[in-house]
C-alpha positions in Angstrom: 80.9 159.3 114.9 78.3 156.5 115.7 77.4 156.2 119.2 77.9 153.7 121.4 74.6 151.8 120.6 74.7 151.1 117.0 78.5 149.8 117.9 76.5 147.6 120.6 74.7 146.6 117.5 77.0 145.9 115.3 78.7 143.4 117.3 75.6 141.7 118.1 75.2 141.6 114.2 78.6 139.9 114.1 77.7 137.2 116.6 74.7 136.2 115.0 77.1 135.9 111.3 78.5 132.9 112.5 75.1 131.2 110.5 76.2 132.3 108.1 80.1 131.2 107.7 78.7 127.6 108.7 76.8 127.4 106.0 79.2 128.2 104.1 81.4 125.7 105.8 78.7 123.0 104.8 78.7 123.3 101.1 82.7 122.7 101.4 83.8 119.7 99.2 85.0 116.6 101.2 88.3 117.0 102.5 88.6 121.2 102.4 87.4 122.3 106.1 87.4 126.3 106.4 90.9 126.4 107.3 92.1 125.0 104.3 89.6 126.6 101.8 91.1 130.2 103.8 94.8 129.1 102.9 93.8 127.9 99.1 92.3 131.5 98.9 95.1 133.3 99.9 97.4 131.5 98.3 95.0 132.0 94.7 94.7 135.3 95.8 98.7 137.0 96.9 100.6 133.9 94.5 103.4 132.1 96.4 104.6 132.6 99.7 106.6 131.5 102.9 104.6 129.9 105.7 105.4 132.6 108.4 103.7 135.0 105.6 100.5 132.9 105.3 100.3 132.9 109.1 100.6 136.4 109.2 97.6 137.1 107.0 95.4 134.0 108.7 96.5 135.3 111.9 97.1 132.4 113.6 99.8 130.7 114.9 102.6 128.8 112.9 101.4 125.9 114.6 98.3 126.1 113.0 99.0 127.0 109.4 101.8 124.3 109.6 98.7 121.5 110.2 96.6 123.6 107.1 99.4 123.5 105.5 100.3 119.7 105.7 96.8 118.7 104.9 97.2 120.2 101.9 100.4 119.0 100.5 98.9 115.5 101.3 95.8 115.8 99.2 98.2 117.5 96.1 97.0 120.8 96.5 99.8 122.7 97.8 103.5 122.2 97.5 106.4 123.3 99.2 110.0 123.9 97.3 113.2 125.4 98.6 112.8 129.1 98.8 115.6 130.6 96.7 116.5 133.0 99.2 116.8 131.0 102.2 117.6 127.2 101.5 115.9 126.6 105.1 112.3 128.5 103.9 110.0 126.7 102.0 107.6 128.6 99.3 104.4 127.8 99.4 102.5 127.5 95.6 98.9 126.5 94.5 99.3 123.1 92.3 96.9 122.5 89.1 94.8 120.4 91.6 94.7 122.9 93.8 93.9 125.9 91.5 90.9 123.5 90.4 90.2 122.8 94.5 89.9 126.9 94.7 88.0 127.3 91.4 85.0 124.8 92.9 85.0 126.3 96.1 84.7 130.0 94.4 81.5 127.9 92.6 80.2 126.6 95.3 80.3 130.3 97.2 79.2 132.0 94.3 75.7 129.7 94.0 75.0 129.6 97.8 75.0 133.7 97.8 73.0 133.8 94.4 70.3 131.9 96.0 70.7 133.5 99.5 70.9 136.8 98.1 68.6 136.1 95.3 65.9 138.5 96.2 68.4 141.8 96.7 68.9 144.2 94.5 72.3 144.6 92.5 73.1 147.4 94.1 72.3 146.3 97.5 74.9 143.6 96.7 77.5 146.0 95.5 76.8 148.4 98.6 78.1 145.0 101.2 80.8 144.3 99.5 81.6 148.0 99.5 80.8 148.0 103.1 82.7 144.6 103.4 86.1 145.6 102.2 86.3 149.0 104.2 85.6 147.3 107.2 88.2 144.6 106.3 90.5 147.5 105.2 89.8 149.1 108.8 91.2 146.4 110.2 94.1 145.9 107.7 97.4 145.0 108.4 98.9 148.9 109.2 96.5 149.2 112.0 97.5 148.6 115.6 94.9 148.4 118.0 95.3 151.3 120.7 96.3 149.2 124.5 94.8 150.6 127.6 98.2 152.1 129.2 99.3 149.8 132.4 98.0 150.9 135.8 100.8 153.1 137.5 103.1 151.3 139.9 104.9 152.3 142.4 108.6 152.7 142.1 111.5 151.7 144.4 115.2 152.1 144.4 116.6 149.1 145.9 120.4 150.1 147.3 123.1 147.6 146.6 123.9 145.8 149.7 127.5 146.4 151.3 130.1 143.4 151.4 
């Protein structure tokens, strides 16, 4: 097992990523900020789904994906129907304009890292996004993140009083 140090590393590594995710955000069309691009790409990439679902797998609050959500379905992206199941769920599917939203920003990904990446070799490339899913996979929905136990406290019996 790695040592502490290259750990150390590693998250410094991850700090110094966020460059790289806003300039990714920058070459976003007009109108898709990160958030949204992350819910057209989940929704392209599991199919249909209930809100508490995409929340789950952005990991943020309902709150949240409810405002993604909404700025979708206002630019025709998104809609939301009657879930089958339960009249008082709403599925949540890609429209065509929404499908071609996804399909530019998988462009517009896919040219930024071809010119940033330009000068590795094709294997290097395949060796990240090896890398790049087992980390995500390491931190995949079945794992649980071990808690520190609580500090012991001290009991007492309390005695009921007498009437």
């Amino acid at each position: 097992m790695a040592g502490t140090a290259r750990y150390e590393e590693l998250v410094r590594q991850f700090s110094a990523f966020g460059v790289v995710k806003r300039e990714m955000n920058r070459i976003m069309p007009a109108g898709c900020p990160g958030g949204s691009a992350s819910v057209l790409t989940l929704l392209g990439r599991h199919g249909p789904m209930r809100m508490s679902r995409l929340a789950e797998l952005l990991s943020v609050d309902m709150s949240v994906t409810s405002r993604h959500v909404a700025h979708l379905a206002e630019r025709g992206w998104i809609e939301r129907s009657p879930d089958p199941a339960d009249k008082r769920s709403r599925i949540l599917r890609l429209t065509p304009a929404g499908r071609t939203q996804l399909d530019e920003l998988f462009r517009r990904t896919t040219r930024l890292l071809a010119e940033r990446l330009d000068d590795w070799s094709d294997e290097e490339v395949g060796r990240l996004t090896q890398l790049m899913a087992r980390l995500r996979d390491s931190f995949g929905e079945c794992r649980t993140v071990p808690r520190p136990a609580p500090p012991a406290r001290e009991q007492t019996t309390r005695t009921p009083a007498s009437t």
